[in-house]
C-alpha positions in Angstrom: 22.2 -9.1 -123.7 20.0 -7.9 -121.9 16.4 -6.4 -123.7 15.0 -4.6 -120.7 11.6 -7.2 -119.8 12.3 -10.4 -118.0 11.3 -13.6 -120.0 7.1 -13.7 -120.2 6.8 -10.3 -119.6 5.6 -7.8 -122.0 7.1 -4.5 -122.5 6.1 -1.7 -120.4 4.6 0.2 -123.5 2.5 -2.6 -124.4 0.9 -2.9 -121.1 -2.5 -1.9 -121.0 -3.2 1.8 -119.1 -5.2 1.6 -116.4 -7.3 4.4 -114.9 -6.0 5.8 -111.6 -7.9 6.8 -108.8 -7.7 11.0 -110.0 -8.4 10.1 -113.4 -11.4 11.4 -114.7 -13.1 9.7 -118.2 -16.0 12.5 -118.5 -14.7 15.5 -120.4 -17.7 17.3 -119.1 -17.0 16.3 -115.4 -13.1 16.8 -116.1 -13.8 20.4 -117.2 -15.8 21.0 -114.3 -13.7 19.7 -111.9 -10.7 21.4 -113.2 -12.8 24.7 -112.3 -13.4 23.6 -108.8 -9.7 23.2 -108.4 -9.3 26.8 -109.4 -12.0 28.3 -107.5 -10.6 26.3 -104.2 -7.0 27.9 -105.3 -8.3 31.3 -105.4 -10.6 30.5 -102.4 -6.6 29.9 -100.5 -5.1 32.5 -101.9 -7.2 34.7 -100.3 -7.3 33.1 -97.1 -3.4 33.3 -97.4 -3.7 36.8 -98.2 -6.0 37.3 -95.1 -3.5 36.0 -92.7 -0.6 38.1 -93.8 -2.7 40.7 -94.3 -0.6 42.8 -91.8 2.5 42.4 -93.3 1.6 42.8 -96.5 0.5 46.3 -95.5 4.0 46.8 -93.8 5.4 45.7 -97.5 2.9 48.4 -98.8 4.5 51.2 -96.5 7.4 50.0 -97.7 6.7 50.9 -101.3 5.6 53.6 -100.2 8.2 54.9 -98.3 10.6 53.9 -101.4 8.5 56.0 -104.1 8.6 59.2 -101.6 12.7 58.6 -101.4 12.6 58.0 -104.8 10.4 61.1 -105.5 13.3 63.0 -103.1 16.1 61.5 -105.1 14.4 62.5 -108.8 14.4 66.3 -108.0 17.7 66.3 -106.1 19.0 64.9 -109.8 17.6 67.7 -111.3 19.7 70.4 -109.5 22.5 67.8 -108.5 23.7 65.1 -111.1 25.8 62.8 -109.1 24.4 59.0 -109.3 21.7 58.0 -107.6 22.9 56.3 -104.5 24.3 59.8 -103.5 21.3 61.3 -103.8 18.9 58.7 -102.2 22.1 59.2 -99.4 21.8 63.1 -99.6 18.0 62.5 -98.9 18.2 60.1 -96.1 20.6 62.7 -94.7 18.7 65.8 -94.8 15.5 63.8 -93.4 17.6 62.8 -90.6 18.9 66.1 -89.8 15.4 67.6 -90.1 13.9 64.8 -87.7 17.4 65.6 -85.2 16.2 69.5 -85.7 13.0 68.8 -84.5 13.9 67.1 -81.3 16.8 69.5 -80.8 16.0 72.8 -81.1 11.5 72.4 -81.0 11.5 69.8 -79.0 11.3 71.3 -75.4 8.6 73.8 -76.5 6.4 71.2 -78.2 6.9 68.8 -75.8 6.0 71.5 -73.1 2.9 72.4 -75.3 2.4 68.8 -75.7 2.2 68.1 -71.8 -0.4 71.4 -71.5 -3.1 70.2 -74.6 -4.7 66.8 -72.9 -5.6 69.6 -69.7 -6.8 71.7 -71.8 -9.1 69.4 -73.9 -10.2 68.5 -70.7 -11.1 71.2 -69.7 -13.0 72.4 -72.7 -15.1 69.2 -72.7 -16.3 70.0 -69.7 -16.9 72.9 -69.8 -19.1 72.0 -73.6 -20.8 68.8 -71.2 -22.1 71.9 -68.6 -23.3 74.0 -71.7 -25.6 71.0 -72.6 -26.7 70.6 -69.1 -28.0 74.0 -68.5 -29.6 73.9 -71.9 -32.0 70.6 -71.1 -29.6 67.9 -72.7 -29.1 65.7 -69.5 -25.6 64.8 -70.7 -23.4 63.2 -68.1 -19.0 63.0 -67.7 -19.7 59.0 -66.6 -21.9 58.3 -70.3 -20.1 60.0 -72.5 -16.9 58.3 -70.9 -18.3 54.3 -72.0 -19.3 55.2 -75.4 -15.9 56.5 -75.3 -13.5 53.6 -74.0 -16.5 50.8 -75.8 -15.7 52.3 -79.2 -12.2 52.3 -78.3 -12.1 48.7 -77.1 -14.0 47.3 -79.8 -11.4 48.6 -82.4 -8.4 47.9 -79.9 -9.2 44.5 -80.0 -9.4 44.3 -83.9 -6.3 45.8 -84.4 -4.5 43.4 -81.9 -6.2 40.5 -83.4 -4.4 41.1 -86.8 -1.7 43.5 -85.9 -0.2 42.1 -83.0 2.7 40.5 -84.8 4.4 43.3 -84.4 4.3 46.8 -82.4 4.6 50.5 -83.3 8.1 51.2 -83.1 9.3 47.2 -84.9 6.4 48.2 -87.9 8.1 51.6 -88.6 11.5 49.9 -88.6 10.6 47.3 -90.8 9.0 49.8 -93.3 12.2 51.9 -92.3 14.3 49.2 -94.0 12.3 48.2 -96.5 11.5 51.5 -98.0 15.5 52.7 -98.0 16.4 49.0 -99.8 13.6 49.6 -102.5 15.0 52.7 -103.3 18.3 52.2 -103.5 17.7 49.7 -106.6 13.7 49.7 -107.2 14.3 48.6 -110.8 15.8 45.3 -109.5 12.6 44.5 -107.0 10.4 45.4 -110.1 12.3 42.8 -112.5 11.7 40.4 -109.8 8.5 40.5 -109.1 7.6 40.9 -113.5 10.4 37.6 -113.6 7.3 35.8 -111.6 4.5 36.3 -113.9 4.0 34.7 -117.4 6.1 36.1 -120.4 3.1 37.5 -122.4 2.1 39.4 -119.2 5.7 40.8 -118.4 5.5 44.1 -121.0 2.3 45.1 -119.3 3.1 44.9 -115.8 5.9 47.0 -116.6 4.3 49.9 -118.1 1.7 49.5 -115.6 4.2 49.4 -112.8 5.9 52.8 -113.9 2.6 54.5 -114.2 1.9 53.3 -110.6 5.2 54.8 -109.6 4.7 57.8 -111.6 0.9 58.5 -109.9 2.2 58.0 -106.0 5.1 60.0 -106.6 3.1 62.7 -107.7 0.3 61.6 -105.4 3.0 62.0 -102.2 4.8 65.1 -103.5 1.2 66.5 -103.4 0.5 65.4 -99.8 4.1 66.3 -98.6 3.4 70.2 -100.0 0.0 70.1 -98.3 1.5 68.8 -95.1 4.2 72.0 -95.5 1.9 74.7 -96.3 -0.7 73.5 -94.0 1.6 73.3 -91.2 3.2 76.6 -91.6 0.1 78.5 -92.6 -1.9 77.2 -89.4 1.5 78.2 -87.2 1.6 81.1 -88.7 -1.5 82.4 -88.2 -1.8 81.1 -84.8 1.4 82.7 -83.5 0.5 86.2 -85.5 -2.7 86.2 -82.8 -1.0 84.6 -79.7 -3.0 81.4 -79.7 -1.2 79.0 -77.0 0.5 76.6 -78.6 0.6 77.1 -82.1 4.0 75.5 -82.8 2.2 72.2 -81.4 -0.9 72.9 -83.0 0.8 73.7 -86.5 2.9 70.5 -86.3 -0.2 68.9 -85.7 -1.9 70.0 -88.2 0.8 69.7 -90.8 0.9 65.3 -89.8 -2.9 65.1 -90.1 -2.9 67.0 -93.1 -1.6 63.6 -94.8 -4.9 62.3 -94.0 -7.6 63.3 -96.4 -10.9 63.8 -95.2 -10.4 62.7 -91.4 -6.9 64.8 -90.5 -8.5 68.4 -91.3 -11.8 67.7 -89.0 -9.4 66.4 -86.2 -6.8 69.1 -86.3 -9.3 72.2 -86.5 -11.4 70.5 -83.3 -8.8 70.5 -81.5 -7.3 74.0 -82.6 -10.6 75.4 -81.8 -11.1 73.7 -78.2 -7.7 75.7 -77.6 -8.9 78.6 -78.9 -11.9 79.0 -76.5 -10.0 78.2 -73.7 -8.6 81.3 -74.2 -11.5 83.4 -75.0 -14.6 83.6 -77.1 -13.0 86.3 -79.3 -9.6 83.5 -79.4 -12.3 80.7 -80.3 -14.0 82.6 -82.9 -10.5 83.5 -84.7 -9.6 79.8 -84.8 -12.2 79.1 -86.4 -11.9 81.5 -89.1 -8.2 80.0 -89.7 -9.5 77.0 -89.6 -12.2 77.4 -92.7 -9.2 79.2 -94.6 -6.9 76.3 -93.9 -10.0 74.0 -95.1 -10.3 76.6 -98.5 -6.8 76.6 -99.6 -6.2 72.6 -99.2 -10.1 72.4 -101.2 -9.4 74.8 -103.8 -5.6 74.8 -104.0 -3.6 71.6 -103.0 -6.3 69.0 -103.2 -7.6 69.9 -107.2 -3.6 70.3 -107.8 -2.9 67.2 -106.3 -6.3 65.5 -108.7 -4.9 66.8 -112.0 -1.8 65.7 -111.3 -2.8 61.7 -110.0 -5.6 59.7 -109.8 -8.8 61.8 -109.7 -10.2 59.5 -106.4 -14.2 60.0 -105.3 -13.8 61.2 -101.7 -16.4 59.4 -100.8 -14.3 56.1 -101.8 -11.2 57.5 -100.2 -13.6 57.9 -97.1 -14.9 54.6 -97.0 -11.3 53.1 -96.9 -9.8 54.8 -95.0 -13.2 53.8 -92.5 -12.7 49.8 -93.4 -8.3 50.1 -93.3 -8.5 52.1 -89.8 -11.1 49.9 -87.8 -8.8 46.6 -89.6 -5.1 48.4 -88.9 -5.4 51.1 -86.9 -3.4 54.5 -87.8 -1.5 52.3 -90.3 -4.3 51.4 -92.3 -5.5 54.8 -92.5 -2.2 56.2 -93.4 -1.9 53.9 -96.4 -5.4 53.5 -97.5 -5.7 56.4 -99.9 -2.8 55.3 -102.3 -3.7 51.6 -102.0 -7.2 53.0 -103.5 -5.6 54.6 -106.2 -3.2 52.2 -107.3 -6.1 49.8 -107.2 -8.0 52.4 -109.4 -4.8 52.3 -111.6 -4.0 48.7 -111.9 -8.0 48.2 -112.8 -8.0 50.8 -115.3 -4.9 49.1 -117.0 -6.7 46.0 -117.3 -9.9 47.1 -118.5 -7.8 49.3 -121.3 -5.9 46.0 -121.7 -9.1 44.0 -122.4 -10.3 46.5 -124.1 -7.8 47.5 -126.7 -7.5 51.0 -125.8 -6.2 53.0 -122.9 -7.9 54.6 -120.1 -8.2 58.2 -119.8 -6.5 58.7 -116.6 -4.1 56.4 -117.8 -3.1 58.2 -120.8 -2.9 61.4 -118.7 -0.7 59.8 -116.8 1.7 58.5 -119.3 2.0 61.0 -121.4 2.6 63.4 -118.5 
């Protein structure tokens, strides 16, 4: 019968244990190099994270994209209840016809007023360059052009470092996809990623998800209104005075409105250039709609929008949408106001975890 060791040969328990070559007898240097290891693990994580840092944005949009259908779907089922795949359908479906209304019926006169504006801007900077000129400020066409294109190159070329993976058009069908999948069953996505982390840390990742969820729904409803009311308003009040082409310059307006702190500066420059290609008088009534538009999103949408989300300093907001446009170009900017305040959220939740006691933007937020 056989007893397992040969004859001479001691059991494998009883032979002595030797030290390996990772085997460590100091506890001190054990302990210490058990903390390198994790240091060098973080150290690769973010390197990791740095090199998909592009698609991880285009995950981002994504969510994004999800929580505004989402958003879309929750106040359908308040007027509606049917289930919610037929209303995440119903508001695919009224996008879609809103997008096939836009090329349809306003398409020829803003792309006609689209063709006109680059002219025009043209036009107007010149004719600003030969105001400086007779007024001592030797400013000249050929300067101000290669500050122009070296600003432009510089940021070109970080953009197609990290972001040439993919192009315009593949990046908004990716986030296309992703955003309609995470809204059809965001629950599941959610469970996944909580299945991941450790089982003490599960309960608070989902509280802190859905108050994530709650604050960009409410933080894109707010931006979607502003986008609406700008849009209309500046239309409006362009086409009441017979500025040329308000429909373009409203529906400009109304996109860069979803861009806090850089979209408004952008819109009203160039709703003003167009004004004073008109006339002084024109120019001089731009202007005035553009300080009102700037009054009702400062004192209206934007405080509504604050009581409602994350209260964000704009200078923060500022400075990242500064750092996510030179790294990502328009995408970055786009997405770098609610990446700042679901950061803001997420560290709040931990330091009223830690703490014992929840934050107070938190709490506004949850009991809302």
């Amino acid at each position: 019968m056989a007893t397992g060791a040969g004859e001479g040969e001691q059991p494998e328990e009883a032979l002595p244990r030797r030290a390996g070559p990772t085997d460590i007898a100091d506890p001190l240097i054990r302990h210490e190099a058990r903390k390198a290891f994790v240091w060098i693990g973080m150290a690769a994580l973010f390197a990791l994270g740095v090199f998909l840092s592009q698609s991880l944005l285009v995950i981002f949009g994504g969510v994004v994209l999800a929580t505004l259908i989402d958003g879309g779907a929750r106040v359908v089922g308040r007027v509606l209840p049917i289930p919610r795949g037929w209303r995440v359908a119903l508001v695919l479906l009224t996008s879609l016809l809103f997008v096939f209304w836009l090329g349809k019926f306003a398409g020829s006169q803003i792309t006609q007023q689209a063709a006109e504006l680059p002219d025009t801007i043209e036009s107007q900077f010149h004719r600003a360059l030969a105001w400086l000129q007779r007024h001592g400020m030797e400013v000249r066409v050929r300067d101000v052009r290669s500050i122009a294109q070296e600003a432009m190159g510089g940021i070109s070329q970080v953009t197609a470092a990290l972001g040439g993976l993919f192009g315009a058009v593949t990046t908004l069908f990716l986030i296309l996809v992703l955003g309609i999948y995470m809204a059809m069953e965001p629950r599941l996505y959610r469970r996944g990623v909580g299945w991941m982390l450790p089982v003490d840390r599960r309960e608070h990742f989902e509280a802190t998800s859905q108050v994530m969820g709650r604050a960009l729904r409410r933080l894109l409803l707010g931006r979607v209104i502003g986008m609406t009311v700008e849009g209309i308003f500046t239309w409006f009040m362009l086409q009441f005075y017979g500025v040329p082409m308000a429909a373009l310059l409203g529906l400009i307006t109304g996109l860069l409105a979803f861009l806090p702190n850089i979209g408004a500066p952008i819109s009203g420059a160039i709703m003003i250039l167009v004004g004073f290609s008109v006339s002084a008088q024109m120019g001089l009534y731009t202007v005035f709609v553009y300080v009102l538009i700037h009054l009702i999103d400062g004192y209206l949408i934007a405080p509504y929008i604050a009581r409602k989300t994350v209260d964000l300093p704009p200078a923060l907001v500022l400075a990242a949408q500064l750092v996510m446009g030179v790294l990502f170009g328009l995408l970055g900017l786009a997405l770098a106001d609610p990446l700042v305040a679901m950061i803001k959220i997420w560290l709040e939740r931990e330091a009223a975890r830690n703490g014992g006691q929840p934050a107070a933007d938190v709490e506004k937020l949850e009991n809302a």
